[in-house]
Backbone bond lengths (Angstrom), bond angles and torsions (degrees), N, CA, C in turn:
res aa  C-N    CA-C-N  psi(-1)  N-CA   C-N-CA  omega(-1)  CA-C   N-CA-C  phi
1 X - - - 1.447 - - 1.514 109.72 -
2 X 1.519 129.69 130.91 1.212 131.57 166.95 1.394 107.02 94.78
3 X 1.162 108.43 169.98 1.588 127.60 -167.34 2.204 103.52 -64.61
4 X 0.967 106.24 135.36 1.307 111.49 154.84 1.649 126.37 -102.81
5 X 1.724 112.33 148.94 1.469 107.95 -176.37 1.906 100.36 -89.18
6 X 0.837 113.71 152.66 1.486 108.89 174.24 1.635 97.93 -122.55
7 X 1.645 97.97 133.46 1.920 108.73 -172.18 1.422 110.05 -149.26
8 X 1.418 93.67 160.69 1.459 81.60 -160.39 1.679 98.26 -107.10
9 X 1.242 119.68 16.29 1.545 121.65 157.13 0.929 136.31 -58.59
10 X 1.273 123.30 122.78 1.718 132.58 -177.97 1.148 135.34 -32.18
11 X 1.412 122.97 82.10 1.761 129.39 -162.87 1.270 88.52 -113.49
12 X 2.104 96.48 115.99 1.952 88.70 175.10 2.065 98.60 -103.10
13 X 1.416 77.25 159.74 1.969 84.33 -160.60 1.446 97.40 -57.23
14 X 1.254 101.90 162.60 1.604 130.32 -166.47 1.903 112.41 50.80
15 X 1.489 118.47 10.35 1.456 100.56 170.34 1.435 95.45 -124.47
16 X 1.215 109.50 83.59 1.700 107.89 -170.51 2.158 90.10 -115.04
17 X 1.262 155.40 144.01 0.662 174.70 -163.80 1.772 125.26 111.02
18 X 1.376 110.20 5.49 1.566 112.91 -176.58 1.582 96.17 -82.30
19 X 1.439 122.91 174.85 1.243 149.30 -156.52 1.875 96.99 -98.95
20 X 1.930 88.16 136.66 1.853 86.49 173.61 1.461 90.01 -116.36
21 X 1.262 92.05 132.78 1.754 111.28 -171.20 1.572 114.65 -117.48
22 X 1.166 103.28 119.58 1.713 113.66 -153.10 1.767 89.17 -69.56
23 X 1.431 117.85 -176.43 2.071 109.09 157.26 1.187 103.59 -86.54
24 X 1.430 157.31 2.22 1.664 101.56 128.32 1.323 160.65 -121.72
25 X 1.932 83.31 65.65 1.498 95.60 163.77 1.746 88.60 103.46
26 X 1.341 152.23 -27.85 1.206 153.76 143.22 1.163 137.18 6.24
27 X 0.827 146.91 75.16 1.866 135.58 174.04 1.437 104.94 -55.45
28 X 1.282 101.70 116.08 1.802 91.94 176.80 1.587 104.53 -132.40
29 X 1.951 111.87 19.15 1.489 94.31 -177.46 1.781 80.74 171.02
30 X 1.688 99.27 129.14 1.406 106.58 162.26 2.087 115.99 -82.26
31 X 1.202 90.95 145.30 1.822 91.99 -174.12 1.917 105.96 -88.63
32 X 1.119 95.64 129.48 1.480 118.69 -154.17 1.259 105.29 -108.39
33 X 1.733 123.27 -52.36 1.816 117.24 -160.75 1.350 83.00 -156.36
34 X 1.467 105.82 170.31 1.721 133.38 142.09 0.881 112.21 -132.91
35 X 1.145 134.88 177.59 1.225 159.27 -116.87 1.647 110.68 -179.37
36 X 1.261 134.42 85.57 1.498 105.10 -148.26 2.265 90.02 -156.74
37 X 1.335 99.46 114.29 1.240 95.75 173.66 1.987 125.16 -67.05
38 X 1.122 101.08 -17.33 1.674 116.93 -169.66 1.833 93.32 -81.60
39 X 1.426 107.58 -32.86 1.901 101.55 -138.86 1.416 116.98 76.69
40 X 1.114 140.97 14.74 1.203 143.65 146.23 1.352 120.65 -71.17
41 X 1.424 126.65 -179.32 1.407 142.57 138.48 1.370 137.03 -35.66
42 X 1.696 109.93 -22.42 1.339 111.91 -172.29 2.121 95.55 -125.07
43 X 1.583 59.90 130.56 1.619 90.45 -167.79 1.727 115.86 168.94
44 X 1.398 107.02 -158.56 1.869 98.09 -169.71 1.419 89.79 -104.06
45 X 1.778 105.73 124.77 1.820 103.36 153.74 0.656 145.10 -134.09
46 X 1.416 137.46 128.89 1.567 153.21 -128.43 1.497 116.52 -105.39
47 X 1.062 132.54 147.98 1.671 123.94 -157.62 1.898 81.97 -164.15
48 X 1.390 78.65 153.57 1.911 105.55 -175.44 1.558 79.24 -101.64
49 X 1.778 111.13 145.61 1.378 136.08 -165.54 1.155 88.89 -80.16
50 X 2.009 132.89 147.60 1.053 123.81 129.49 1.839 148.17 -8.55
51 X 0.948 84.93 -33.00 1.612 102.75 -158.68 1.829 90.64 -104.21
52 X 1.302 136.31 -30.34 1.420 127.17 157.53 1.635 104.18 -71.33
53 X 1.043 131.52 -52.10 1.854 120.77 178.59 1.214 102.73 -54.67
54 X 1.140 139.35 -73.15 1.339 140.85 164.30 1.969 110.10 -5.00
55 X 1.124 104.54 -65.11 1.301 109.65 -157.35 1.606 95.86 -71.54
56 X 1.545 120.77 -37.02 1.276 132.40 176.48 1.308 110.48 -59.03
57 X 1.042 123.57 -51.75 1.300 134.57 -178.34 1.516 117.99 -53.03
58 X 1.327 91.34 -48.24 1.700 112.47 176.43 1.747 123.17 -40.62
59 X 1.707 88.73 -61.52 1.177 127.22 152.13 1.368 121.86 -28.25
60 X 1.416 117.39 -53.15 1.630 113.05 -145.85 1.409 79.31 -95.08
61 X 1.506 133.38 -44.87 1.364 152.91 -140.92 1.677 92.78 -67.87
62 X 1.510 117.60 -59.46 1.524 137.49 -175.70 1.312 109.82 -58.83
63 X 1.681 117.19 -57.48 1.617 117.44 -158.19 1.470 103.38 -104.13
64 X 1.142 111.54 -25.38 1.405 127.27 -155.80 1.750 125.13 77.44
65 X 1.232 109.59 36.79 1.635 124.37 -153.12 1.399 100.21 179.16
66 X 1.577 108.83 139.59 1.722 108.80 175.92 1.256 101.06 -86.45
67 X 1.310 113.77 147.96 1.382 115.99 -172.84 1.776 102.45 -144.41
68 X 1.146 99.38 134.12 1.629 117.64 -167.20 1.547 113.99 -123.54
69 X 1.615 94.13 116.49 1.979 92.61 174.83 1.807 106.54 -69.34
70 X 1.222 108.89 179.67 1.542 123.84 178.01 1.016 109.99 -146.15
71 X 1.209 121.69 164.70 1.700 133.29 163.91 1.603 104.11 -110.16
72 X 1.137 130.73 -20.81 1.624 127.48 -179.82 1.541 118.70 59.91
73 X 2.009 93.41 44.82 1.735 98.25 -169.22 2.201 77.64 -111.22
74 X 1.684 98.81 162.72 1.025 104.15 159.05 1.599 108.67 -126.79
75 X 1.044 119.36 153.61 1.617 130.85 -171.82 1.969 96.17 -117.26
76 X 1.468 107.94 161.15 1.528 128.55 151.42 1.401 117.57 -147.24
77 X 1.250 101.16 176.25 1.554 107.51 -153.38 1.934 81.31 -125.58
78 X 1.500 75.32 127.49 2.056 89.22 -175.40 1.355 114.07 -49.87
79 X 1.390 125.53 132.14 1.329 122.92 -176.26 1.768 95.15 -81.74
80 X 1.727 109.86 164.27 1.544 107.52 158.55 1.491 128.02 -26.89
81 X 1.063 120.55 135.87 1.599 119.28 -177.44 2.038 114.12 67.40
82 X 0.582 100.30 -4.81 1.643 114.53 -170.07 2.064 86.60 -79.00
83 X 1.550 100.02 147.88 1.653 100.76 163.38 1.044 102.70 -76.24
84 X 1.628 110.11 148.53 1.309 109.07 171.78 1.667 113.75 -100.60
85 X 1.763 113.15 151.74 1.552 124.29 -164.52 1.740 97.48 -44.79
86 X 1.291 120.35 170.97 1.241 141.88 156.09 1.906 115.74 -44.55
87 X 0.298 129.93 -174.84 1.995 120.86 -176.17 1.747 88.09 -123.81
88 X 1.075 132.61 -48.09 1.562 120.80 -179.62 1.751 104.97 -123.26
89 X 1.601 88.24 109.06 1.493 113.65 155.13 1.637 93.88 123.58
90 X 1.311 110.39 151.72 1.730 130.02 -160.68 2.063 89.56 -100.98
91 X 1.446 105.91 117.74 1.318 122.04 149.98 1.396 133.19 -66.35
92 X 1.240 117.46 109.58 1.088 125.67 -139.72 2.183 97.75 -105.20
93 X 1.377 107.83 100.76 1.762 139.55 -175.13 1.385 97.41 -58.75
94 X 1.346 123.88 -85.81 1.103 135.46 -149.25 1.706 122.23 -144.21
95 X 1.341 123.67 122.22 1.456 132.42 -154.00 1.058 99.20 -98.78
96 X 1.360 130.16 126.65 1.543 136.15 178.70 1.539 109.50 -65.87
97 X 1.593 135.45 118.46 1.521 111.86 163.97 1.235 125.49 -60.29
98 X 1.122 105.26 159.13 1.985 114.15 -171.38 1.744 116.99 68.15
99 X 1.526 121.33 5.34 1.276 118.24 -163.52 1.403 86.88 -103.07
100 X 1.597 104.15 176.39 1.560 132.22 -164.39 1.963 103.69 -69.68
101 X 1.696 105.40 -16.17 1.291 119.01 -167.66 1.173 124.82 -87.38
102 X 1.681 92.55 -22.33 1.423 130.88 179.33 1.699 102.03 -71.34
103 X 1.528 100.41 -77.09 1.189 93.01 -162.98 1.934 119.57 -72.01
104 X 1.409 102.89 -7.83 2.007 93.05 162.84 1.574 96.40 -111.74
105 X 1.392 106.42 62.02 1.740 116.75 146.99 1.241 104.82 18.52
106 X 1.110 107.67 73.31 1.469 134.08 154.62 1.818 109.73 -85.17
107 X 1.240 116.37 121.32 1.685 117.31 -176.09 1.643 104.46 -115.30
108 X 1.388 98.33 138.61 1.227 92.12 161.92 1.472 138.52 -81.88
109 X 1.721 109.48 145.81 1.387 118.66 -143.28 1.321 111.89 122.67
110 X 1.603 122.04 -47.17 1.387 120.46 -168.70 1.544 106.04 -69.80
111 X 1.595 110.50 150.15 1.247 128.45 -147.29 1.878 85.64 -128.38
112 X 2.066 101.07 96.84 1.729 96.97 170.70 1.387 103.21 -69.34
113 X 1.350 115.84 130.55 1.257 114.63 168.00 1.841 112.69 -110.64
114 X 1.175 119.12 -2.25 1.648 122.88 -164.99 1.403 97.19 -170.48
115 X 1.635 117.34 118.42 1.293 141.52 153.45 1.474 110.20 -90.59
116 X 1.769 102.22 119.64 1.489 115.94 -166.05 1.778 113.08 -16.45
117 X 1.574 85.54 91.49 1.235 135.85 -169.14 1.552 127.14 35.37
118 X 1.407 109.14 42.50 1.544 122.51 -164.45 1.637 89.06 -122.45
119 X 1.949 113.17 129.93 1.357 111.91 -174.01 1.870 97.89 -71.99
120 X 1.201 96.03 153.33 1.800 120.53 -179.49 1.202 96.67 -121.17
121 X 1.955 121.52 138.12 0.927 134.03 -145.72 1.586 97.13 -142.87
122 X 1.281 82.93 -69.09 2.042 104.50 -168.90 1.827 110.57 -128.38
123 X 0.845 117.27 158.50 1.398 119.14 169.30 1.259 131.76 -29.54
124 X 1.736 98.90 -65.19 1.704 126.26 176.25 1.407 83.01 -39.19
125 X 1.356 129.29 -103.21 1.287 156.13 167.56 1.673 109.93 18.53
126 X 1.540 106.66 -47.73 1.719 119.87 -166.31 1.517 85.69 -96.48
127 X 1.444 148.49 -15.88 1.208 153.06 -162.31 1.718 90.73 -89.10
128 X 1.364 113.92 -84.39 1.301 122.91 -158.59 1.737 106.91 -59.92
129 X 1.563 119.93 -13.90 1.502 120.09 173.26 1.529 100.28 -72.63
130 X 1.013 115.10 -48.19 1.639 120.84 -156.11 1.797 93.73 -76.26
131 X 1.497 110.47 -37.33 1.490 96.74 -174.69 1.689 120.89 -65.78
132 X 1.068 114.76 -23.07 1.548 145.43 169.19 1.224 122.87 -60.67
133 X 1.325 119.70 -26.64 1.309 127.63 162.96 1.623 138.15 -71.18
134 X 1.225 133.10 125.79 1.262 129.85 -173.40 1.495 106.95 -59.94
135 X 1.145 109.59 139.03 1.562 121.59 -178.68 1.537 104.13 -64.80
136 X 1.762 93.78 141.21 1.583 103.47 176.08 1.751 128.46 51.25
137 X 1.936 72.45 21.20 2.254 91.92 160.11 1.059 104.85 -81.79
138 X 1.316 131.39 145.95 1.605 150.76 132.07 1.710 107.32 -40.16
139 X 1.467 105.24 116.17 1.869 93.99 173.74 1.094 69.68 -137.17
140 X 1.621 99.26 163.01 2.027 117.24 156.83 1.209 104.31 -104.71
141 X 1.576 111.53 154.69 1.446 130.22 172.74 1.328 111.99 -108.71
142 X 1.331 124.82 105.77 1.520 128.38 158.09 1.584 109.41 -44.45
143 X 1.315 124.30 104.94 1.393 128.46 168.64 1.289 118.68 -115.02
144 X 1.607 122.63 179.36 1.428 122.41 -167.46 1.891 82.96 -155.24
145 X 1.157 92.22 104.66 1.362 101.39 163.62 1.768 124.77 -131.76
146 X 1.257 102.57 124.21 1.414 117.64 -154.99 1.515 124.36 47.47
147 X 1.189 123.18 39.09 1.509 131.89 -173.21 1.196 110.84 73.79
148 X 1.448 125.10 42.37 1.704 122.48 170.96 1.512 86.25 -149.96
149 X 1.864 102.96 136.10 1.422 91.04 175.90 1.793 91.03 -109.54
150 X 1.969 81.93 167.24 1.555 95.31 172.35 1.153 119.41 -159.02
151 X 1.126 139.57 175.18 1.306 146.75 -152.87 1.380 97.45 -118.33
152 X 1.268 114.11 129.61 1.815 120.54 -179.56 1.908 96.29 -132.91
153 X 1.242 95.78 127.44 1.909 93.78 176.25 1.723 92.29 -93.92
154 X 1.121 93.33 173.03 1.670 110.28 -170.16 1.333 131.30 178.69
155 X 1.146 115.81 101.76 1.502 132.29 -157.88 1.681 113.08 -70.51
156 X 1.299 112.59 109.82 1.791 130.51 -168.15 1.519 79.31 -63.86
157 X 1.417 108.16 137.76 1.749 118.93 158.15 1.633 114.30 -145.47
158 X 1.250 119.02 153.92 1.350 140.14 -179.78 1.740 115.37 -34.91
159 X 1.589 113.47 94.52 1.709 105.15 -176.91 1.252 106.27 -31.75
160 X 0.953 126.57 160.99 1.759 125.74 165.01 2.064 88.82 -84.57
161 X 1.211 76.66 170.03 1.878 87.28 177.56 1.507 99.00 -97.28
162 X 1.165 144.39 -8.05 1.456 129.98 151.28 1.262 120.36 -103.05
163 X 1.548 112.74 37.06 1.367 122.69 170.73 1.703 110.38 -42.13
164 X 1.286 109.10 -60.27 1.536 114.07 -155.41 1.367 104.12 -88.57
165 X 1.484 154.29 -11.17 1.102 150.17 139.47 1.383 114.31 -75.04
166 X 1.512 137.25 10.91 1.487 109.07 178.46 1.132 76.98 -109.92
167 X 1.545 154.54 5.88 1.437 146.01 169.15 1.358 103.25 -90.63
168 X 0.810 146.09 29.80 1.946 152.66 -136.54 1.817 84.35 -144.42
C-alpha cells in the first residue's frame, strides 16, 4: 500500500527493514525490496517513506491495528481508443455504496482535482492524502464536474476490512 522510495543503496536480500538515511543523518524511508539480477546487493532498492511508517505506527500504537480512511471512489485506466483522464486530478468511475463518497454525492465523471487544499495529480497521490488523514475529519475536495468546479466536503471514515474483496 502507498508510494515506494526507489534508492540506489545497498539492500542485501532478506535484510530489508533497516532505515534509509538521507546525508543529514535523516530517516526518510524503511528498506523494503531489491530488485537485483546477481542476488546480491546491487541492484534497485525500494523502501516505504517515513511518513507512511509513521502513520502506521501511529495507528498500531492508538488502536492496536492499522487503520486506513477511504473515499469509496473507484478509478480505470483508459482502454485503447478511450479519452484519456485530465493529466492533474484522478477521474472518479465508480462510487462505492455506503462509502464517505457516497454519502457527499460524489458522481461519476467528477474530476478530484484538490484534497483539502493539497494539488491531486494521480491516484497513488489521492491514496497517500486520504491515508494521512485523521478518521472522521471533514476535508473538501476541489472537483470539476461537467466543466464547473466545486467544492464537495466529505467525511474520511474507517476502510472496512473487506474493502478490497467486496469490490472483487
Amino acid at each position: 500500500f502507498g508510494d515506494l522510495l526507489q534508492t540506489n543503496a545497498a539492500i542485501n536480500p532478506g535484510n530489508s527493514g533497516g532505515p534509509l538515511i538521507n546525508l543529514r543523518g535523516e530517516v526518510v524511508g524503511i528498506n523494503a525490496a531489491i530488485i537485483s539480477r546477481s542476488g546480491g546487493s546491487q541492484g534497485i532498492g525500494f523502501a516505504i517513506p517515513s511518513n507512511t511508517v509513521r502513520t502506521a505506527l501511529e495507528s498500531l500504537l492508538k488502536h492496536g491495528r492499522i487503520i486506513r480512511g477511504y473515499l469509496g471512489i473507484q478509478t480505470r485506466i483508459p482502454q485503447p481508443g478511450q479519452a484519456t483522464p485530465p493529466s492533474d486530478g484522478v477521474v472518479v468511475d465508480q462510487i462505492v455504496p455506503g462509502s464517505p463518497a457516497e454519502e457527499a454525492q460524489l458522481q461519476k465523471g467528477d474530476v478530484i482535482r484538490k484534497f483539502d487544499g493539497h494539488d491531486v495529480k494521480t491516484l497513488p497521490e489521492l491514496r497517500t492524502l486520504v491515508s494521512q488523514v485523521e478518521l472522521n475529519k471533514k476535508v473538501n475536495l476541489d472537483v470539476v464536474r461537467g466543466g464547473k468546479e466545486m467544492t464537495v466536503p466529505i467525511q474520511i471514515k474507517e476502510q472496512p476490512i473487506d474493502y478490497q474483496t467486496s469490490r472483487a
